[in-house]
C-alpha positions as CSV (number, residue, x, y, z in Angstrom):
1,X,-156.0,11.4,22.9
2,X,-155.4,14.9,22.9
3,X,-155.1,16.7,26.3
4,X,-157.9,19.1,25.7
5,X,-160.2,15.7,24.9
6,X,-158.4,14.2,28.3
7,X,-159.6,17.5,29.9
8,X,-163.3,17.5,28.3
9,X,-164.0,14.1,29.9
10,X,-162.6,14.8,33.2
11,X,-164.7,17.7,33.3
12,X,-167.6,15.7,32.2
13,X,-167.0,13.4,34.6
14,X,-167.5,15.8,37.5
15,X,-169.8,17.0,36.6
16,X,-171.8,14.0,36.3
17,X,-170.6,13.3,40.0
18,X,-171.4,16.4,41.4
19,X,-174.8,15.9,39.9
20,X,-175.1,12.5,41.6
21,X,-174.0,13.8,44.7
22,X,-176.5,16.8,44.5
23,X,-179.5,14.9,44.2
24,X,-178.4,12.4,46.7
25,X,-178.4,15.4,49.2
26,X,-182.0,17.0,48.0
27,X,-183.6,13.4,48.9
28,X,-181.1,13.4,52.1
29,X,-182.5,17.3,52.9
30,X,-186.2,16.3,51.8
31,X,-186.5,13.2,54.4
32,X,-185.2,15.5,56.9
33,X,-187.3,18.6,56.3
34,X,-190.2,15.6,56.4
35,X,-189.4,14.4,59.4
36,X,-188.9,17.4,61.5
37,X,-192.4,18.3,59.6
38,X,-194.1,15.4,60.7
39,X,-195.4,14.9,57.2
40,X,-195.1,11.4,55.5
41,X,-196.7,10.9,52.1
42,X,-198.6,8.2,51.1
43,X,-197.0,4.9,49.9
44,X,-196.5,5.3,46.0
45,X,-195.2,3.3,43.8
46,X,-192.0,4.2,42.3
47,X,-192.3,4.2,38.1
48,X,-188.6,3.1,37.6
49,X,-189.7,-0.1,39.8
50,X,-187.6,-0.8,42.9
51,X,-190.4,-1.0,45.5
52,X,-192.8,2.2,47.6
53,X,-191.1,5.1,49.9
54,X,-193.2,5.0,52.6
55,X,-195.1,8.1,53.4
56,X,-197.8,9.4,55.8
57,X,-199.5,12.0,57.2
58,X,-198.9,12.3,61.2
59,X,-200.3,15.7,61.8
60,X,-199.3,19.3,62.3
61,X,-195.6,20.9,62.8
62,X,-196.6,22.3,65.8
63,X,-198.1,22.2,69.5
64,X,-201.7,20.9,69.0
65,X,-203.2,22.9,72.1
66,X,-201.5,25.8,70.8
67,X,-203.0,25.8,67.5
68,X,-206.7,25.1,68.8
69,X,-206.4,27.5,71.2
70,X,-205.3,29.8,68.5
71,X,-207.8,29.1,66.7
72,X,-210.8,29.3,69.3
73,X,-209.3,32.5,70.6
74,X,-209.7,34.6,67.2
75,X,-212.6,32.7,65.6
76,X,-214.7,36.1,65.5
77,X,-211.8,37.1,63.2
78,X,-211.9,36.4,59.4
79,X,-209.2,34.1,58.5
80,X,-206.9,35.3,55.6
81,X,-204.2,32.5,55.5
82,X,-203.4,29.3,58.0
83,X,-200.4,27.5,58.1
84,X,-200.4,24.5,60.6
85,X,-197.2,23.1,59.5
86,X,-195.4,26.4,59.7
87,X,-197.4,27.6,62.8
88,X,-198.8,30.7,61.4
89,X,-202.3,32.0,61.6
90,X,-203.1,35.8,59.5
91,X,-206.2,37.2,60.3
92,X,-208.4,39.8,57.8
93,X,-209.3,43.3,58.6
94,X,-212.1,43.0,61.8
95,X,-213.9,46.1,62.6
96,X,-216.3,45.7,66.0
97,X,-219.8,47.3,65.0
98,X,-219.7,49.2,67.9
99,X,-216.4,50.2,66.7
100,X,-216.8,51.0,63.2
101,X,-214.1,53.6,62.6
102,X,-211.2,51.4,63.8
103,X,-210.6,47.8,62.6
104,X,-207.2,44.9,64.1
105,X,-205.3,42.4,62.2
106,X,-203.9,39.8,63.7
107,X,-200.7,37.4,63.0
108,X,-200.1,34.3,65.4
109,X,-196.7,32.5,65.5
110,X,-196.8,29.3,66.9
111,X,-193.1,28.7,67.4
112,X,-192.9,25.6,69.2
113,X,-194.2,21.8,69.6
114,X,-193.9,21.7,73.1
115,X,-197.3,23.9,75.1
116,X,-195.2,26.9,76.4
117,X,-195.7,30.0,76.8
118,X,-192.7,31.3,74.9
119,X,-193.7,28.8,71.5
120,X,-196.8,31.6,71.1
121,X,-196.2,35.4,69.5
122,X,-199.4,37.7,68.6
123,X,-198.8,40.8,66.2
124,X,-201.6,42.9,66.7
125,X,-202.4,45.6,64.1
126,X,-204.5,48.2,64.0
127,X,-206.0,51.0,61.5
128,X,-208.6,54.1,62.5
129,X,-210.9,55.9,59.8
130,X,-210.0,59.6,59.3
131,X,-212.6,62.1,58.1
132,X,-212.3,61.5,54.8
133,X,-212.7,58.2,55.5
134,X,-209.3,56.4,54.9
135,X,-208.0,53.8,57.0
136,X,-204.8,55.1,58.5
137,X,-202.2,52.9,60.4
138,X,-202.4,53.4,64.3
139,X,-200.4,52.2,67.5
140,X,-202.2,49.1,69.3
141,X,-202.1,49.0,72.8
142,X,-199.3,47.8,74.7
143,X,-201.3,45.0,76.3
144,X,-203.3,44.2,73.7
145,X,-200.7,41.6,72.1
146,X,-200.3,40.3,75.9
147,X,-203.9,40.1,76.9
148,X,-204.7,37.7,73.1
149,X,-201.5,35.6,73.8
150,X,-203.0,35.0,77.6
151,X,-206.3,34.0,76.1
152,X,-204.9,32.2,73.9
153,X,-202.6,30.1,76.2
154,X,-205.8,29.7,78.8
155,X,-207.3,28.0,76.4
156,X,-204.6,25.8,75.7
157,X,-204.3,24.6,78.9
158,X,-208.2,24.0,79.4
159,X,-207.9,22.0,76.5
160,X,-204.4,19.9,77.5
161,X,-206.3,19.5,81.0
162,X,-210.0,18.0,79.5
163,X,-207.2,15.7,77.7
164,X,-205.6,14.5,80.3
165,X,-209.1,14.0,82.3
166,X,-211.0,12.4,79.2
């Protein structure tokens, strides 16, 4: 065999290896990304044969009461996307009717699976009307973001504490 052929197949061969190897680690990386999700799959059967990989669904990625609470807090807000594996909540546009020429957006971080009160963040944003009837981008209050996230974790701890009583 010629060297280059020699060379071809060694190549070849790690290749196929590192492929192997690759794939073992994406199914290593997937169970653990699973696990710290809390998110099994159902049982399915495997089409190559060799048995089911067990999989269920245990709940959400993060602090229950926290998410709830979230929830309850804002719920005069339209929702524009929820993630309760990632912990996110994004609010629409909400204008008060007695407020009509200003409107808040809102993004919750639930960072945490443990009910503290550094696993919460609030972004609060807000837009005013000008006279021609545009909505402009304007400064929120300072303890606007302060005052939601103390609603918020309130009503967390009512709900760990009607838990722990019922």
């Amino acid at each position: 065999m010629s060297d280059r052929r020699i060379l071809g197949v060694a190549l070849s061969a790690a290749i196929l290896g590192l492929s192997a190897c690759a794939s073992n680690n994406a199914a290593e990386q997937s169970a653990a990304s699973e696990s710290r999700s809390g998110l099994r799959l159902p049982s399915l059967p495997n089409p190559l044969g060799g048995g089911n990989r067990p999989v269920e669904v245990e709940g959400i990625g993060v602090n229950g009461f926290l998410w709830r609470a979230s929830l309850d807090t804002i719920s005069f807000m339209p929702l524009s996307e929820v993630d309760p594996f990632g912990g996110v909540i994004i609010t629409d546009w909400y204008a008060n009717p007695q407020m009509p020429t200003e409107r808040f957006k809102l993004t919750v971080y639930i960072l945490d699976t443990r009910l503290r009160a550094d696993a919460l963040a609030v972004n609060v944003f807000r837009q005013v009307r000008d006279e021609r009837g545009e909505w402009t981008d304007a400064q929120s209050g300072d303890d606007t973001a302060y005052e939601i996230e103390n609603a918020i974790l309130t009503r967390a701890r009512q709900l760990r504490i009607s838990q722990l009583e019922g």
